[in-house]
C-alpha positions as CSV (number, residue, x, y, z in Angstrom):
1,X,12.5,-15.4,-12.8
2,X,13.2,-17.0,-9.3
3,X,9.8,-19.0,-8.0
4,X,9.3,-17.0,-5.2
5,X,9.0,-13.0,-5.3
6,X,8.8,-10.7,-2.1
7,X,6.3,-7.9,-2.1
8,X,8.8,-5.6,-2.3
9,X,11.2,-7.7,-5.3
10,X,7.4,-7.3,-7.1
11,X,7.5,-3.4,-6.3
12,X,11.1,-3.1,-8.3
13,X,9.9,-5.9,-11.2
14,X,6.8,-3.8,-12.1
15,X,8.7,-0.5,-11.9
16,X,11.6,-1.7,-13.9
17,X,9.3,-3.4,-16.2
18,X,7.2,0.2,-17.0
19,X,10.7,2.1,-17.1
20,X,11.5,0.0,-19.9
21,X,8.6,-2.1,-22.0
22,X,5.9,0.3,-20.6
23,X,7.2,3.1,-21.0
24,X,5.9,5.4,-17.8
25,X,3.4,5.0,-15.6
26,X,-0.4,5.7,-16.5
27,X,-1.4,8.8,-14.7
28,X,-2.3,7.9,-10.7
29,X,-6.1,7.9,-11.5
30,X,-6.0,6.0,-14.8
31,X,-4.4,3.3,-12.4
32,X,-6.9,3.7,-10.5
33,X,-10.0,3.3,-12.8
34,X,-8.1,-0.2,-14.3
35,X,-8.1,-1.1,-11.3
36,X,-11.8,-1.2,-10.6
37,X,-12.1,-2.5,-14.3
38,X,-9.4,-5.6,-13.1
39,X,-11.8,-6.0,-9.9
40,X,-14.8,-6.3,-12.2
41,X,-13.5,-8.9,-14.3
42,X,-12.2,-10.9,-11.1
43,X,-16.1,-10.0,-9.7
44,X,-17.1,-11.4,-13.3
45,X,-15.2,-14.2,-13.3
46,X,-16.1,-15.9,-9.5
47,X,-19.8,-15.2,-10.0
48,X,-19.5,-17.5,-12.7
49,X,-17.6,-20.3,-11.0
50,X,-18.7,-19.9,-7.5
51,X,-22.2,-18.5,-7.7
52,X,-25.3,-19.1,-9.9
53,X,-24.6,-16.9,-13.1
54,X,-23.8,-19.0,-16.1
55,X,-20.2,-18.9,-18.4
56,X,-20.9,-16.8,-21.4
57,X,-18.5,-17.9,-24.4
58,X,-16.6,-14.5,-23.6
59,X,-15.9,-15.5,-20.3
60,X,-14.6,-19.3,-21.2
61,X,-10.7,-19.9,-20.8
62,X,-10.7,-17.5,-18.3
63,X,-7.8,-17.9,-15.5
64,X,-8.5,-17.2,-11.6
65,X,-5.0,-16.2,-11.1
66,X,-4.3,-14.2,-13.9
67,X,-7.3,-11.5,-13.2
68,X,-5.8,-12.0,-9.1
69,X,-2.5,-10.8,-10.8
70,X,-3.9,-8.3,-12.8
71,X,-5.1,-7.0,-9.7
72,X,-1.7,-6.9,-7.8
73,X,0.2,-5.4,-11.1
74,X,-1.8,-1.8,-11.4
75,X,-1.7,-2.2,-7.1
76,X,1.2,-2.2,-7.5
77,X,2.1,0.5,-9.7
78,X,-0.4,2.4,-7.7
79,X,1.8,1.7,-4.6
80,X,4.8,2.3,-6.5
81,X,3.6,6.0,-8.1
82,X,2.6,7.2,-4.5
83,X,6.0,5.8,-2.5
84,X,4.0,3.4,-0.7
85,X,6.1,0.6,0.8
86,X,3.3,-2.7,0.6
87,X,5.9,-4.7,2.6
88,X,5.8,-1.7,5.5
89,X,1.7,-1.1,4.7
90,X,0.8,-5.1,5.1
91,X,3.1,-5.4,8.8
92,X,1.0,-2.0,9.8
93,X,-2.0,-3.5,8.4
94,X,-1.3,-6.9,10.3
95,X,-0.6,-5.2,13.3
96,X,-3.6,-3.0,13.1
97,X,-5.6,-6.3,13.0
98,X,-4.1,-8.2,15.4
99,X,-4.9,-5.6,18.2
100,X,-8.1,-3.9,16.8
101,X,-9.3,-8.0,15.8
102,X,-7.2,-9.7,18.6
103,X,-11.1,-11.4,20.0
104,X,-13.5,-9.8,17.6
105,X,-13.8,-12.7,15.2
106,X,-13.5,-15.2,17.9
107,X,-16.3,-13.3,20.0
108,X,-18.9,-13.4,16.9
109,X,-21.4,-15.2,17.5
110,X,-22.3,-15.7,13.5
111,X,-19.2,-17.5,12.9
112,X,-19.8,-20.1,15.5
């Protein structure tokens, strides 16, 4: 695999990899229920290294990136189940924000 991957590239890897190693997709809403499980362990994991909760020896070896990715993967097939483009949703999403937010971050007074 090439070191770079577009968003859309990732769309076809994950779809050809559950066509073929995973068999089919889980069902749209047991997607969606991993994903909130994937959320918590990320959740889990930064209250451990960033905020005051102690490492339990469960939660040792864990990897930032790999619960991040876990994350993307079932977004992904979630994306990919429901013919949502993430390359077309993130330049709508960007565009959104860059008219909605074009001042509002700048104009906020708790980030100064």
């Amino acid at each position: 695999m090439k070191n770079e991957i577009t968003i859309s590239e990732a769309q076809e890897l994950v779809d050809r990899w559950i066509k073929t190693v995973g068999v089919r997709y889980f069902n749209e809403l047991t997607n969606m229920t991993i994903l909130m499980e994937e959320v918590g362990e990320l959740a889990r994991l930064m209250a451990r290294t960033y905020g005051e909760q102690s490492f339990k020896e469960s939660d040792k070896g864990k990897d930032l990136g790999d619960e991040m990715a876990d994350i993307l993967w079932v977004l992904i097939c979630l994306a990919n189940q429901t013919g949502v483009d993430l390359t077309e949703a993130l330049r709508n999403n960007m565009d959104k924000k860059n008219i909605r937010d074009a001042t509002r971050h700048k104009d906020n007074e708790k980030l100064k």
